[in-house]
N, C-alpha and C positions, 0 to 999 in steps of 0.2 A: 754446291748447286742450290739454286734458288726455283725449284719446282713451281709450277704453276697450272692452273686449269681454268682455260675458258669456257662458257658453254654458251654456243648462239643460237638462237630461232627457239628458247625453249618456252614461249609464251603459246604454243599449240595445248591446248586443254588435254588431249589424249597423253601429254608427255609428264606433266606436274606432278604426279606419284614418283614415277621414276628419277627425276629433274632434285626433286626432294629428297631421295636416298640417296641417290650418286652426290651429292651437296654434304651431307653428313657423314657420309664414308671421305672425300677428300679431306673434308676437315679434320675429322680423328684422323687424318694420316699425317696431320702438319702440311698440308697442301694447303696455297693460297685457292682459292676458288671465285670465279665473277662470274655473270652470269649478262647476258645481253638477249633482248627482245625488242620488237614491236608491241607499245604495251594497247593497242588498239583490238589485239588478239589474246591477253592474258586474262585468260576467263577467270581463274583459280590460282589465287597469289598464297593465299593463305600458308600452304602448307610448305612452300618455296619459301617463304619469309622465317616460319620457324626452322627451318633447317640452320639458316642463320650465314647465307655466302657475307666472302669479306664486301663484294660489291656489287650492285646491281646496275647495267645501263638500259636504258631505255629509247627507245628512238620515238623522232616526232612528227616523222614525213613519208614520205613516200619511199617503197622500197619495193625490189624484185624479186619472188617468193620461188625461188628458182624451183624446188619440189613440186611445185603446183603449179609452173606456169601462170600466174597471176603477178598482173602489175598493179599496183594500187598506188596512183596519182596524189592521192590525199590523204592523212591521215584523220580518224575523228579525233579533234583535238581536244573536245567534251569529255569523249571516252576514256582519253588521254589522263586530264586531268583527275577525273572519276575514280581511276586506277592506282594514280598519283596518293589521292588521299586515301587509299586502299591502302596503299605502303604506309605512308604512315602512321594508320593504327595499328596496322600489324604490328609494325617493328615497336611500339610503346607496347600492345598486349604482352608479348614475348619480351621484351625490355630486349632487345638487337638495335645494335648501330652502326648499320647498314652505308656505304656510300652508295650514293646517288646520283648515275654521272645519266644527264639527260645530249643524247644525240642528236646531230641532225644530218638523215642519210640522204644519198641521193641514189637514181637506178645504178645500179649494179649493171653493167655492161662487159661480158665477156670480149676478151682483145681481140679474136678473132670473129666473132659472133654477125652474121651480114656482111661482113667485110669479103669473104671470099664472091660473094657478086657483086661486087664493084671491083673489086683488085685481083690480082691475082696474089694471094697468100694465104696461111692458114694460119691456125695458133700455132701449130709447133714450129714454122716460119717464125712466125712474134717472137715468141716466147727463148726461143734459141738467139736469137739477134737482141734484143732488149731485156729481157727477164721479167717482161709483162704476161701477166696471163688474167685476168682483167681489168675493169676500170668504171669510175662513175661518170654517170652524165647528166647534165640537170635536165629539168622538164622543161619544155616549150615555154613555159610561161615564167619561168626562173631567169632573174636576173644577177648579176657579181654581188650587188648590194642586197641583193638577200640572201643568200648565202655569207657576205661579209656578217650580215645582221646575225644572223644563226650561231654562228662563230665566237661573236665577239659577247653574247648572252652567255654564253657557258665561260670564256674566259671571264669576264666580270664578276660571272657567281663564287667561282672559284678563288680569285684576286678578293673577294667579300669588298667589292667596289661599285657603286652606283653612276648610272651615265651620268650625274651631276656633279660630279668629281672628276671628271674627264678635261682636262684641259687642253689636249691637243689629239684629234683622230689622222691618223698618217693610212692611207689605203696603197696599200702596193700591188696596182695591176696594168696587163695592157689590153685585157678586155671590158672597158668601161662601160659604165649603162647606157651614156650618152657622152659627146666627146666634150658636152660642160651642158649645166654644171658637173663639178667632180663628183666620182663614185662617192668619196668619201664625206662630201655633203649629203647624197642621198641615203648614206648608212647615221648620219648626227641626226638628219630628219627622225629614220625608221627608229633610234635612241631615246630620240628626245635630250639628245645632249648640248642644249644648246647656247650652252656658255662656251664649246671648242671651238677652236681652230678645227677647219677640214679642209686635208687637199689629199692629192693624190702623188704617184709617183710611180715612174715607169722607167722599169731595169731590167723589166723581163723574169726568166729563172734567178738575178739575184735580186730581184725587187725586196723579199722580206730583208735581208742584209742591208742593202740599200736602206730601208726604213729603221732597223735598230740603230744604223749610226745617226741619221737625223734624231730620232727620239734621245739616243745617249749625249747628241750636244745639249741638246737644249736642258734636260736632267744636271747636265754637267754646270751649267753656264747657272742654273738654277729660276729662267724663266717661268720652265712650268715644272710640275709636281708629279702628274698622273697622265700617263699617257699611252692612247690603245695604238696599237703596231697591227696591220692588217695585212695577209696576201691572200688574194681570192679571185681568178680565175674563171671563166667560163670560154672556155679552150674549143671548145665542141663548137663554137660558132665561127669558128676561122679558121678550122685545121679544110683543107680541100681533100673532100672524102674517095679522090681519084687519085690522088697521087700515096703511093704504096710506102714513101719515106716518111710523109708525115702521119699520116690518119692512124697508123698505127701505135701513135707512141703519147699523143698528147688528153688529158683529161678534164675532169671541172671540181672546181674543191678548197677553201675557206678555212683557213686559220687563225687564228689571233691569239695575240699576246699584248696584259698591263704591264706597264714597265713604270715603277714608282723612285723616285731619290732614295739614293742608302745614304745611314753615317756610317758602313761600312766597306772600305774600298777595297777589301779583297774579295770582295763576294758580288755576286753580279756579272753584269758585261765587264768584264776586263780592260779591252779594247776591239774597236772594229775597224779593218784595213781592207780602202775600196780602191779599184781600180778601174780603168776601161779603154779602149782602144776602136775609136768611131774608125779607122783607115778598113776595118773588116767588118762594118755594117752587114755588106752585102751576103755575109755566111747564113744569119739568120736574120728574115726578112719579111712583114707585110708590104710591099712595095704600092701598090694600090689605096685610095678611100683618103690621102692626106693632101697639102697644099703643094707639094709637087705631081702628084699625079690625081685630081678630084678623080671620083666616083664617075664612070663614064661605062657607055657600051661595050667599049673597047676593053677597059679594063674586066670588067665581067667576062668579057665574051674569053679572054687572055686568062681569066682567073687569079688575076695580080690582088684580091680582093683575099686572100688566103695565104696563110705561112709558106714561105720556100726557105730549104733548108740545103744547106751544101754539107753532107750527111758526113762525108769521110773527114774533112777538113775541122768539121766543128766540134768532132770527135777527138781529135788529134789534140785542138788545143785547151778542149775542158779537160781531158785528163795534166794538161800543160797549166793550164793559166791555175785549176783546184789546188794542184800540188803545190803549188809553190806560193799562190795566197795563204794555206795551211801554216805550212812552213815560215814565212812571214808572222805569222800573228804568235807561233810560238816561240820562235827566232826572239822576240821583242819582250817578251816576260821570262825567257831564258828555259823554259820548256824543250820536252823534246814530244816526238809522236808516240814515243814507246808510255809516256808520264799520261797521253790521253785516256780517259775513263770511258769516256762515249763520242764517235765520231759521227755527224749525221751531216752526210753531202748532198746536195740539191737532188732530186733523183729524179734522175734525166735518161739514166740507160744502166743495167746492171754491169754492163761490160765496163763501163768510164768508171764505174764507182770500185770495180776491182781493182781495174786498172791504177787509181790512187790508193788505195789502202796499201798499195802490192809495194810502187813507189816510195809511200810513208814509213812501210815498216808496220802498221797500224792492223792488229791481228784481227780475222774477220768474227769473231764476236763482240768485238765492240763497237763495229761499222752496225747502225742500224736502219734497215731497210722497208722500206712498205710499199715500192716502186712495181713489186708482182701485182699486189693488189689493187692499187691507187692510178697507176700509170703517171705521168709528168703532167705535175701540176703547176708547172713555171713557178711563179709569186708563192703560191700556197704550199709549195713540198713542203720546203721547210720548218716551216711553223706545224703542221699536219703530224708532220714524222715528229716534234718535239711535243709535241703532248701525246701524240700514242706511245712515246717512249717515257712519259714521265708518268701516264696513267697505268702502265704494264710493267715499270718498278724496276727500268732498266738506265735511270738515272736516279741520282739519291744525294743526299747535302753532303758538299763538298768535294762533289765526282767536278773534274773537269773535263767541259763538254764544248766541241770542236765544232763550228758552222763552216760548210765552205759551198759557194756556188758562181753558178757564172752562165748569162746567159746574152741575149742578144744588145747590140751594141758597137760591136760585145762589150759588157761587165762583167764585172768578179771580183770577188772579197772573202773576207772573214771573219766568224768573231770567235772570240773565245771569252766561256763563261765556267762560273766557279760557283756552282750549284748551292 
């Protein structure tokens, strides 16, 4: 067993005494220990830093203070900073070497929360059908491409990569800021990367997949060198918040991934196998807003402006089309599912995702999920769930680690990587 302890919201001034003993008792116990806050509220770092957690995260925006009923739209990002360099004297006075993972949240929004006066459902409805029991949503004034932007700043610091190194930005979404130019131009702008390449790319839920294999060609072909892989979604603006199949299930949320040349070919992307099949567009669908059907009254008044989903059917064949894109990519490096280290499937529905693991053989601890929390972030799941699985030490070098998703189109693919 590889014990662990998270502790969140503990930047409340009244809890830092305690926050600080419970931090020092995990440790002597050989427990890992992190610690995540809004550092807009962390009055008294001090005696938190001398405890000495293995990590601290920080957030940088707006979040829902569920205890208090308090939404806060903005964070002081002065204060932010202020707090910032709090840390880091601390951790030189105490000599601690702290990681430092800075976040960027959005509202926390329960699944059922309002929903029961407009539809008729509840959470335990959700939450039994899907395995969602909340989800984030961005603010009014939140675009994909800030959120992409948000994303791709902590994946860069991490990668120890600067946007001027960046040779190609791939954005995988199909909630764009504008329908041109591309998102992914307006995330080079908000960079300042502006020696890339930027376009975009629309696959729906396998958008991030879709975008590794473009980046793995051109790495491969030896074009370019450094290049950011994006899925980032703002879902909230297209789900039709009347209809009880979709409003429940879709979210808003920003991941990124540097992907750089190896001279190592056993490590890294392995290979990626994509597929798609246009004869079943119609399963999952904006039919509205494009050059077959403009923007009109009619479409409004129809609601053809918002996802329609053919719920049982799409059901059917993402546990179909996952399984055996899986299967495929291990098939071709001679693997089996039992040899997988960490599985992480589009997360689209807890039922589908059991559903393949059941299929694969693939035991449910090494299926990793955040689909309760997160809800379906089309483009973004993926990327989302592989760093909250690499930041919480549930992948590690040389684990082999299984992509599979599949969304409107329909597409669907896979990759597989060798940590």
């Amino acid at each position: 067993l590889n014990p662990q302890v998270h502790l969140y919201n503990w930047g409340e001034p009244l809890l830092h005494s305690e926050v600080a003993k419970f931090v020092k008792y995990t440790l002597d116990q050989g427990i890992y220990c992190g610690l995540s806050a809004n550092l807009n509220y962390a009055k008294t770092l001090r005696d938190v830093v001398k405890a000495g957690p293995d990590f601290i995260r920080v957030s940088l925006s707006g979040f829902y203070q569920e205890n208090y009923g308090q939404t806060h739209t903005r964070g002081d990002i002065e204060r932010v900073k202020a707090n910032m360099r709090k840390l880091r004297e601390y951790m030189t006075e105490f000599d601690k070497n702290i990681y430092i993972e800075v976040a960027y949240h959005l509202y926390k929004h329960n699944a059922g929360e309002d929903l029961e006066k407009m539809v008729e459902t509840s959470d335990e409805w959700i939450f039994t059908r899907t395995g969602i029991r909340e989800r984030r949503l961005a603010d009014q004034d939140e675009a994909t491409s800030d959120m992409a932007y948000q994303a791709s700043l902590v994946a860069l610091d991490d990668a120890k990569v600067t946007p001027g190194e960046l040779d190609l930005l791939v954005v995988a979404t199909v909630t764009p800021d504008t329908p041109f130019p591309a998102t992914a131009c307006h995330l080079q702008r908000h960079l300042g990367a502006w020696q890339a390449a930027a376009f975009d790319l629309s696959a729906a839920c396998s958008g991030f997949i879709y975008g590794l294999s473009v980046a793995e060609q051109y790495l491969l072909t030896g074009r370019y060198r450094t290049i950011l892989v994006v899925g980032a979604e703002v879902l909230s603006r297209i789900i039709d918040w009347k209809d009880r199949n979709t409003c429940v299930l879709f979210a808003d949320g920003a991941g990124a991934t540097v992907l750089r040349a190896s001279d190592d070919p056993s490590r890294g992307i392995l290979s990626t196998h994509l597929h798609a099949d246009g004869g079943m567009a119609d399963h999952l669908i904006i039919q509205g807003g494009g050059s077959r059907m403009p923007m009109s009254e009619e479409v409004l008044r129809n609601r053809l402006n918002y996802i329609q989903m053919r719920g049982n059917e799409t059901f059917k064949l993402a546990v179909r089309t996952m399984s055996r894109a899986a299967l495929e990519v291990l098939d071709h490096h001679g693997y089996k599912p039992t040899d997988v280290d960490l599985f992480i499937p589009h997360q689209a529905n807890s039922r589908i995702i059991d559903a393949i693991a059941k299929r694969l053989g693939i035991q449910r601890e090494k299926v990793f999920i955040n689909l309760d929390r997160l809800g379906n972030t089309s483009a973004a799941s993926i990327p989302i769930a592989l760093d909250e699985a690499r930041r919480s030490g549930r992948v590690n070098r040389d684990d082999l680690v299984l992509l599979v998703g599949m969304g409107a189109g329909l597409t669907w693919g896979s990759t597989l990587i060798r940590w």
